[in-house]
C-alpha positions as CSV (number, residue, x, y, z in Angstrom):
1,X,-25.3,0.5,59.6
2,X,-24.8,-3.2,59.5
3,X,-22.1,-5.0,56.5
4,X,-22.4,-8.1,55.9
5,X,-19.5,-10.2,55.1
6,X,-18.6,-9.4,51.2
7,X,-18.5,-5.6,52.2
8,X,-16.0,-6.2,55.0
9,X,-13.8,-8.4,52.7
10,X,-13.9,-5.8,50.1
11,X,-12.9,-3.1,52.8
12,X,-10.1,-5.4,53.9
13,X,-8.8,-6.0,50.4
14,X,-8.6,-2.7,49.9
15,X,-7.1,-1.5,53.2
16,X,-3.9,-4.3,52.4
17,X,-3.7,-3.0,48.5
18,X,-3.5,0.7,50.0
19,X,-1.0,0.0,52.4
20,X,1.1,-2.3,49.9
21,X,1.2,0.1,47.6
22,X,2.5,3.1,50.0
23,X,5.0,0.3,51.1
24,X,6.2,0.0,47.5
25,X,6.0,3.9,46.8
26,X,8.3,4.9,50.1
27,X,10.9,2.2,49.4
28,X,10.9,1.3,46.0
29,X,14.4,0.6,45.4
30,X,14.6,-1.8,48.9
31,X,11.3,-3.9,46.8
32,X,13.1,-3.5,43.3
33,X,16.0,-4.8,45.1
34,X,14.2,-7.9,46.8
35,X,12.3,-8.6,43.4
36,X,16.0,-9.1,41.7
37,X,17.3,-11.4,44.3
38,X,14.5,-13.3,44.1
39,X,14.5,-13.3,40.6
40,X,18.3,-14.6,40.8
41,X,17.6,-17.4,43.3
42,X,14.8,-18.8,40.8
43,X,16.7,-18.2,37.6
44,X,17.6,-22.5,37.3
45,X,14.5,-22.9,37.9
46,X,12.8,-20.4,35.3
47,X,15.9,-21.7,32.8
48,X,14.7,-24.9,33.7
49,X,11.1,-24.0,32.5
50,X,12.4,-22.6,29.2
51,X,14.5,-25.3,28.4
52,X,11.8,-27.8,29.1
53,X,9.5,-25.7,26.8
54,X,11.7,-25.6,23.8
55,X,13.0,-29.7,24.6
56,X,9.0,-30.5,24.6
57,X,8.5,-29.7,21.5
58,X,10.7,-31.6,19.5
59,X,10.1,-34.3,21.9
60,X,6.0,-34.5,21.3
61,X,7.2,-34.3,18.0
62,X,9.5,-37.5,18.3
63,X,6.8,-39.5,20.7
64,X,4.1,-38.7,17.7
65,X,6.1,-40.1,14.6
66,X,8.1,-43.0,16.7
67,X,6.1,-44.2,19.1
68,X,2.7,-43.7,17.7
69,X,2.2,-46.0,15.1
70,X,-0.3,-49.0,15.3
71,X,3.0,-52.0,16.0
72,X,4.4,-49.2,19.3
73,X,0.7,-48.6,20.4
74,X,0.2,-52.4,21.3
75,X,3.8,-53.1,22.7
76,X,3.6,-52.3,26.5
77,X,7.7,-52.2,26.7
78,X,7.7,-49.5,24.0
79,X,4.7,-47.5,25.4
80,X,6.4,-47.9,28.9
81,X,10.0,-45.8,27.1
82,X,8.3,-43.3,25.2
83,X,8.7,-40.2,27.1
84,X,12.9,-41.1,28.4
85,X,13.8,-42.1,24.9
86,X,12.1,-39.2,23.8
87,X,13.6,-36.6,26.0
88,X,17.1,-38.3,25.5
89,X,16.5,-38.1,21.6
90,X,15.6,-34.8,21.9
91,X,18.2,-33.2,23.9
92,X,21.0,-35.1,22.3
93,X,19.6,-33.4,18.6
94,X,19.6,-30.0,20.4
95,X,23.3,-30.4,21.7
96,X,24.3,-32.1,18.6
97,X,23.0,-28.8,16.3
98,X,24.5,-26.1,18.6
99,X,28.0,-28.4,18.5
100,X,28.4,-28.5,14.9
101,X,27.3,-25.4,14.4
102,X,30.0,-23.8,16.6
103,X,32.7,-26.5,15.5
104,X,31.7,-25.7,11.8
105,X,31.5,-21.4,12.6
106,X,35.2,-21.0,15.1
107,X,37.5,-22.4,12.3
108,X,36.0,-20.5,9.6
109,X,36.4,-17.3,11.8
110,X,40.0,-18.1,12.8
111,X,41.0,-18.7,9.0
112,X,38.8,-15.3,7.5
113,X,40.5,-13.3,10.5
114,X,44.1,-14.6,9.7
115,X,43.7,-13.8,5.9
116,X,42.1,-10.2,6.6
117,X,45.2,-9.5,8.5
118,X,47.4,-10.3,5.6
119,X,45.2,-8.6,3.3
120,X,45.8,-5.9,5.2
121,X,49.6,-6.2,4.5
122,X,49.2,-6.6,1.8
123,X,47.2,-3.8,0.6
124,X,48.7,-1.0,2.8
125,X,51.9,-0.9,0.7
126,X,49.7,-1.0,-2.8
127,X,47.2,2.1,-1.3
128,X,50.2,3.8,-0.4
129,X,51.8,3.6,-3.9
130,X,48.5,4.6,-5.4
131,X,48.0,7.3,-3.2
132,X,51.5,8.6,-3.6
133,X,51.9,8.1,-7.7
134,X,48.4,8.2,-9.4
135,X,45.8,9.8,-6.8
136,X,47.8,12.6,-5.1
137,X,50.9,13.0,-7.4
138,X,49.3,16.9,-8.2
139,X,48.6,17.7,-4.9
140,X,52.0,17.5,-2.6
141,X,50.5,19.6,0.1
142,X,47.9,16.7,0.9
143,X,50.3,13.6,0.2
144,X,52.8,15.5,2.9
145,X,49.8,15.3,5.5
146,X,48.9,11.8,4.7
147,X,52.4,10.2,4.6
148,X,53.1,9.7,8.3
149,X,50.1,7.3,8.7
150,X,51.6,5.1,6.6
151,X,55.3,5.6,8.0
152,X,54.3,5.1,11.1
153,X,56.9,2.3,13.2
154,X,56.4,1.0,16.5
155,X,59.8,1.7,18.3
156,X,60.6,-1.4,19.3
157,X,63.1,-0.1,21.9
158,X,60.6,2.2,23.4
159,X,58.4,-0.4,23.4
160,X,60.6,-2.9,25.6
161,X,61.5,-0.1,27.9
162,X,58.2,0.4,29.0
163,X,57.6,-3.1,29.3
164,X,60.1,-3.7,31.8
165,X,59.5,-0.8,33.7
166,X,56.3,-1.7,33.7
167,X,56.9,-5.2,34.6
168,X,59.2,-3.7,37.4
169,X,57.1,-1.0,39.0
170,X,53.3,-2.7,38.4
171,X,54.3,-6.3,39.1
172,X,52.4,-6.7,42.1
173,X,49.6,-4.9,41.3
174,X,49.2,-6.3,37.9
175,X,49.2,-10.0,39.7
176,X,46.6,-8.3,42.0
177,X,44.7,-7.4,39.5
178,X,44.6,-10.8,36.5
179,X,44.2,-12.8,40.3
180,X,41.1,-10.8,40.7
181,X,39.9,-10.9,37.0
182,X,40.9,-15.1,36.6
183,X,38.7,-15.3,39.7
184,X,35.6,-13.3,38.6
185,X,36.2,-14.7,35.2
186,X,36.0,-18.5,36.8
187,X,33.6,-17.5,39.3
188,X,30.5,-16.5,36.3
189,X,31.8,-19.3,34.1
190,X,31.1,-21.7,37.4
191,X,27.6,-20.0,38.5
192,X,26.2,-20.2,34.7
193,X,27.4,-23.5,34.0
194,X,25.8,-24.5,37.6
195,X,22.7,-22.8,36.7
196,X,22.7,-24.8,33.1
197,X,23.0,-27.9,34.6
198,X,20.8,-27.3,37.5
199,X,18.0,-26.1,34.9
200,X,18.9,-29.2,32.4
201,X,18.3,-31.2,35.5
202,X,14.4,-29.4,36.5
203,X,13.4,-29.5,32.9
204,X,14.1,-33.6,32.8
205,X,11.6,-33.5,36.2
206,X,9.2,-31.6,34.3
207,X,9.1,-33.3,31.2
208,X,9.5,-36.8,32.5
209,X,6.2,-36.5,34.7
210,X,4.8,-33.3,32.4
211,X,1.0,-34.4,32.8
212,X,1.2,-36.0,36.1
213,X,2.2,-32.0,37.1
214,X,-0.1,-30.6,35.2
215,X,-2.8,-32.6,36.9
216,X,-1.5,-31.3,40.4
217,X,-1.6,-27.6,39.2
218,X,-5.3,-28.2,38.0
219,X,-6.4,-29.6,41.9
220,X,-4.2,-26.8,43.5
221,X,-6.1,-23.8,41.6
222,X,-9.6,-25.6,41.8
223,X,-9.3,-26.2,45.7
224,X,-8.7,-22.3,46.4
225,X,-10.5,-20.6,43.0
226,X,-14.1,-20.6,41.5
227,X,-15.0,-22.8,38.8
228,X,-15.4,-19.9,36.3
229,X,-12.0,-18.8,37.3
230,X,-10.2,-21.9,36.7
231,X,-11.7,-22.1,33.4
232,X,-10.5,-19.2,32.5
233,X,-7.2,-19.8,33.4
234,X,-6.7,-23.0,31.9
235,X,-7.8,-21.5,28.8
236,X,-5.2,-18.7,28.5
237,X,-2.9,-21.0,29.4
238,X,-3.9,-23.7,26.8
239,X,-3.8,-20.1,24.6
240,X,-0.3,-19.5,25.9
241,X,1.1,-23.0,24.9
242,X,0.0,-23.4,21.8
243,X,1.1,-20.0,21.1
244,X,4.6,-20.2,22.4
245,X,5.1,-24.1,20.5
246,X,3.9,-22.5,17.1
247,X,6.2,-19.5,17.4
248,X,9.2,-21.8,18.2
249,X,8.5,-23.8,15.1
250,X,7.8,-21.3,13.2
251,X,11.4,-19.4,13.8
252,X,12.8,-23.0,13.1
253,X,10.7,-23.7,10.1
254,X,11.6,-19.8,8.7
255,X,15.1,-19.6,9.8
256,X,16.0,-23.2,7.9
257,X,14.1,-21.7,4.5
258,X,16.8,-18.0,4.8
259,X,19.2,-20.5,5.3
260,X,18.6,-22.4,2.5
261,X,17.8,-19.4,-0.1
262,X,21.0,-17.9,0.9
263,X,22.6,-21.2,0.1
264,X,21.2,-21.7,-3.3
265,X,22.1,-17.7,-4.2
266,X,25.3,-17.3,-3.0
267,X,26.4,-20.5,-4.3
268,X,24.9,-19.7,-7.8
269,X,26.8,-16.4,-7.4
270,X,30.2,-18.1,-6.2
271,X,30.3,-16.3,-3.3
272,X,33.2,-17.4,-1.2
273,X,32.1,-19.4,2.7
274,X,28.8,-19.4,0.8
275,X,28.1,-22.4,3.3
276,X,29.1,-20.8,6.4
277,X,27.2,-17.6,6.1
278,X,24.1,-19.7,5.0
279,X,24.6,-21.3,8.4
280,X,25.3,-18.1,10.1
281,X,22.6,-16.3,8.8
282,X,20.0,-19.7,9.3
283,X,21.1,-19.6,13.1
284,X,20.8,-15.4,13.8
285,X,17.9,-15.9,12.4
286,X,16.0,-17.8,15.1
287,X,16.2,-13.5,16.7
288,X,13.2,-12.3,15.5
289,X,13.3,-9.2,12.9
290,X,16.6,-7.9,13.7
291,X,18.7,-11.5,14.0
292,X,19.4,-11.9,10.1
293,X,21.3,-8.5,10.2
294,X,24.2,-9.8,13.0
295,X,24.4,-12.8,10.1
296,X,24.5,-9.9,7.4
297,X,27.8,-8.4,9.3
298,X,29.6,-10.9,10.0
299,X,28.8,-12.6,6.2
300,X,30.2,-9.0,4.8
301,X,33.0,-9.6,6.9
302,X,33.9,-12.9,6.0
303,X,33.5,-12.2,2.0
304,X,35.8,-9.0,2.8
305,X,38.3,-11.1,3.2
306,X,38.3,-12.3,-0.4
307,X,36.5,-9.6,-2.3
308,X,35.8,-6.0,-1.3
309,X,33.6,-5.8,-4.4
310,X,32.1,-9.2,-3.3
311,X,31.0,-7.8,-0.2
312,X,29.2,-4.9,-1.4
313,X,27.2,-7.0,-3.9
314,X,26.4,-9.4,-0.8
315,X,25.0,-6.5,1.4
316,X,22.3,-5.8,-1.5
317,X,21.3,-9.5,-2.7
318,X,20.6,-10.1,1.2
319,X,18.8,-7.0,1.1
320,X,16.7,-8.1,-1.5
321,X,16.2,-11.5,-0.1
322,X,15.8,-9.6,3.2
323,X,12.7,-7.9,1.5
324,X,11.4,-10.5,0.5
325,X,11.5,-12.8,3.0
326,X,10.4,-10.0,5.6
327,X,7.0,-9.4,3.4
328,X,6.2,-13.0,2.4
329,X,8.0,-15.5,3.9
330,X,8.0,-14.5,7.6
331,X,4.2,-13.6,7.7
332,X,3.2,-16.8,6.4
333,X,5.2,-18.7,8.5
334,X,5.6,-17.1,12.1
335,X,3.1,-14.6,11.6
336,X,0.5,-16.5,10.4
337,X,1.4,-19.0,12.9
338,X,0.8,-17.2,16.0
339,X,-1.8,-14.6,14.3
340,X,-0.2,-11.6,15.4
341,X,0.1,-8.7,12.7
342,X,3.3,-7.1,11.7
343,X,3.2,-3.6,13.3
344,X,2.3,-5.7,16.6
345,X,5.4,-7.8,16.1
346,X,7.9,-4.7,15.6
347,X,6.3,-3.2,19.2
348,X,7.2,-6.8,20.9
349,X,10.4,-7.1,19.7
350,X,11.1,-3.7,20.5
351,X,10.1,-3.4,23.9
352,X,11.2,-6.9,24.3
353,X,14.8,-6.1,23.5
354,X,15.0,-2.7,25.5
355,X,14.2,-4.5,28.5
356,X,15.6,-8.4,28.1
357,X,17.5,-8.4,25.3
358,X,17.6,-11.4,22.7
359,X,15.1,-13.2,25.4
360,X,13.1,-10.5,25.6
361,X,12.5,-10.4,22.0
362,X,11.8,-14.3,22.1
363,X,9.6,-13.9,24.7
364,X,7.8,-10.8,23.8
365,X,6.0,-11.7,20.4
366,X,4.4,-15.1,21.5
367,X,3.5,-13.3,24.6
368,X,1.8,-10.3,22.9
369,X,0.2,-12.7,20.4
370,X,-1.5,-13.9,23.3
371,X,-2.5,-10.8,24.9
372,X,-4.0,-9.6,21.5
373,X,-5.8,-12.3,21.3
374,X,-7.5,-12.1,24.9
375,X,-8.1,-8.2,24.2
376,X,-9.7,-9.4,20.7
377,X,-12.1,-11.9,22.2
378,X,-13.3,-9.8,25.0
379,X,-13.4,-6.4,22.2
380,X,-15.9,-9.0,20.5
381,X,-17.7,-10.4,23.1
382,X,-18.4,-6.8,24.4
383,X,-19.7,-5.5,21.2
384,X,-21.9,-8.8,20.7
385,X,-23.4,-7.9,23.8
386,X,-24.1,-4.1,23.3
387,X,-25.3,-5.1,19.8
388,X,-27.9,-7.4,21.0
389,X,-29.2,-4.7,24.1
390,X,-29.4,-2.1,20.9
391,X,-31.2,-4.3,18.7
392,X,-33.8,-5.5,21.3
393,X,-34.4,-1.6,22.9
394,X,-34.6,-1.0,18.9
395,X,-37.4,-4.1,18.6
396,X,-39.3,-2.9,22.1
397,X,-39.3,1.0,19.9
398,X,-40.6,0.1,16.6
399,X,-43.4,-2.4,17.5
400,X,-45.5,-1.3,19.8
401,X,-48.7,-1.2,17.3
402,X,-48.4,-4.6,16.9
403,X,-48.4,-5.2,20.9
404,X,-51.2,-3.3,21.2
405,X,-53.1,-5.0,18.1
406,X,-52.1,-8.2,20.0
407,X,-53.7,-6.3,23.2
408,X,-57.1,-5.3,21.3
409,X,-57.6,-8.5,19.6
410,X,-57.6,-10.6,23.0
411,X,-60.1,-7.5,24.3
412,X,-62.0,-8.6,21.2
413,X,-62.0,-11.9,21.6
414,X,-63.1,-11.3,25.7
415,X,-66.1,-9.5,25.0
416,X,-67.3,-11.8,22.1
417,X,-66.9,-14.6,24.4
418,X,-68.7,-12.8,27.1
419,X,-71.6,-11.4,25.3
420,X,-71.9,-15.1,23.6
421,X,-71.9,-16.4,27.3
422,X,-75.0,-13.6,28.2
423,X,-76.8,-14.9,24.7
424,X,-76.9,-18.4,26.1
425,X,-78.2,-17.8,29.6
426,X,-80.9,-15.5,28.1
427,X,-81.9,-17.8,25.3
428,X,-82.3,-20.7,28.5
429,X,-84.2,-18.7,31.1
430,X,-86.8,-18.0,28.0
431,X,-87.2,-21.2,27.3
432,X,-87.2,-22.1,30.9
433,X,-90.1,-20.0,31.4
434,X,-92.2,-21.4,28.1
435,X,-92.2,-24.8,29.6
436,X,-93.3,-23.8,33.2
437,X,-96.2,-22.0,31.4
């Protein structure tokens, strides 16, 4: 039996996949491990590529409304800075929004927390009186079990003693220990800002030179693929891109309109930092589904500090805004953007989250938006096809009389044309004959 070369690359292929996988099966956690390092040593590069996708879109943005008008299209100079002024323009907004956004949020905090603690206080002697006097005043037996929470003193004495004794017997180990905890405290402070700034750095090289790259990939994957191939795979990734640039605006776009809704409300309601949980809210929001809710918290916490009854009212009008921006809002705007549908969305934000966390949820939805629409198109395609097969078998089924008319008619035709041709020859050899006689 003789194979010709496709058969013996297909017994190859399949020889390496069996023994890769039995490789992987045997010692999985020695290839889970690899995978992770590797994964670490490219994280500033795939931080890199993240950051350059989310700077690229407010920099196309800034090249098309700057330096596309009909003046900037015939200056050389200005068509020649572009791209750097762009970048620059666009990274400075992005470090500009996340600055005043925590300059504006840490104060605000500092000052809520310091007036919750003197609530506090406050209040403790006032819920004690109440207890004691209105709410218990009939019922001893349960004011006598309640009474030492709130005569509770730290021992001050006690408290000193231990210290020094502490300070006395644990010295060394305690500077063993904060020496230890300052050092892997400085060490992951060091290695993530490294990895920011190494990433900052590869996503300038990227989007500096973004098409002259893009070019380069084309030529790689045409040199070792099929034309067919590379078709398709510049397709889903055109499908990917524009995917992943509408769902970023999108969230923008949606996460500025809850912003501003909560605004106008809470303002109309004189709700107190009515401006700092518009921002708070507006930012958590760019998590999809469940991002509003960590603004929701920390707004019920900073209104606690000023109103109890405040606070309570706050958890349902964001509720209701919740509602309603959930069914009509978000849809419209990030759904309708990416075309993925709700259910869909709540699966990739789920799975998303168990497995990355907040990038994982980020990731997730444009990424499933673009697998469903892959599975769609080929779903389609694939019924087209068995529709057309049906409807021709069903074609070839119901007309065969008129085949077979078509068949009779030409036999028709034949024999009259024959028997016309006999006609002739006879009518010729008679007359033939009359003259010779």
């Amino acid at each position: 039996m003789k194979l010709d070369k496709k058969t013996m690359h297909s017994i190859e292929f399949l020889i390496v996949f069996a023994v890769t996988a039995v490789v992987i099966g045997v010692r999985i956690e020695a290839v889970w491990t690899g995978i992770l390092k590797i994964f670490r040593l490219l994280m500033p590069f795939l931080l890199g590529a993240a950051l350059a996708f989310v700077i690229n879109v407010m920099m196309s943005s800034l090249e098309r409304h700057i330096f596309m008008n009909k003046y900037a299209k015939e200056n050389q100079i200005l068509q020649k800075i572009k791209r750097p002024v762009s970048l620059i323009l666009a990274i400075f907004i992005w470090i500009a929004i996340l600055v005043l956004i925590v300059s504006f949020l840490i104060p605000q905090l500092g000052d809520a927390t310091g007036k919750l603690i003197h609530n506090i206080q406050v209040e403790i002697p006032l819920l004690e009186a109440y207890l004691r006097e209105d709410l218990l005043r009939d019922n001893p037996q349960m004011w006598e079990k309640i009474q030492p929470f709130f005569e509770m003193q730290p021992d001050w004495e006690q408290l000193m003693n231990t210290a020094v004794n502490f300070l006395k017997n644990g010295y060394s180990e305690m500077m063993s220990q904060t020496v230890n905890a300052v050092t892997s405290i400085a060490g992951t402070v060091i290695n993530t800002v490294t990895e920011v700034a190494i990433g900052l750095v590869f996503a300038c090289y990227l989007l500096i030179s973004k098409e002259k790259y893009g070019r380069q990939a084309k030529r790689l994957i045409s040199a070792f693929l099929p034309k067919s191939v590379v078709d398709r795979i510049l397709e889903i990734a055109s499908l990917m891109f524009t995917t992943f640039s509408r769902f970023i605006t999108g969230q923008c776009v949606e996460a500025c309109i809850l912003g501003s809704i909560f605004f106008v409300v809470l303002g109309i309601g004189g709700f107190p930092y009515a401006p700092l949980i518009s921002v708070v809210i507006a930012f958590t929001a760019l998590i999809p589904v469940f991002g509003a809710f960590i603004g929701c918290v920390l707004g019920v916490f900073l209104i606690l500090t000023e109103s109890p009854l405040k606070a309570l009212i706050f958890i349902a009008v964001f509720l209701v805004i919740q509602q309603i921006e959930g069914n009509l809002i978000y849809p419209r705007v990030v759904g309708g953007s990416i075309g993925l549908p709700g259910i869909w969305t709540l699966a990739a934000v789920t799975v998303g989250g168990s497995l990355f966390g907040i990038v994982g949820m980020l990731v997730f939805i444009p990424l499933t938006s673009v697998l469903y629409h892959l599975l769609r198109d080929e779903v389609n395609r694939r019924l087209a096809n068995k529709n057309t097969k049906e409807n021709r078998k069903k074609e070839t089924i119901d007309c065969p009389a008129d085949g077979h008319e078509k068949k009779m008619a030409v036999q028709s035709r034949s024999g009259k044309k024959r028997r016309s041709e006999r006609t002739e020859i006879i009518e010729q050899h008679s007359q033939n004959t009359s003259d010779a006689k």
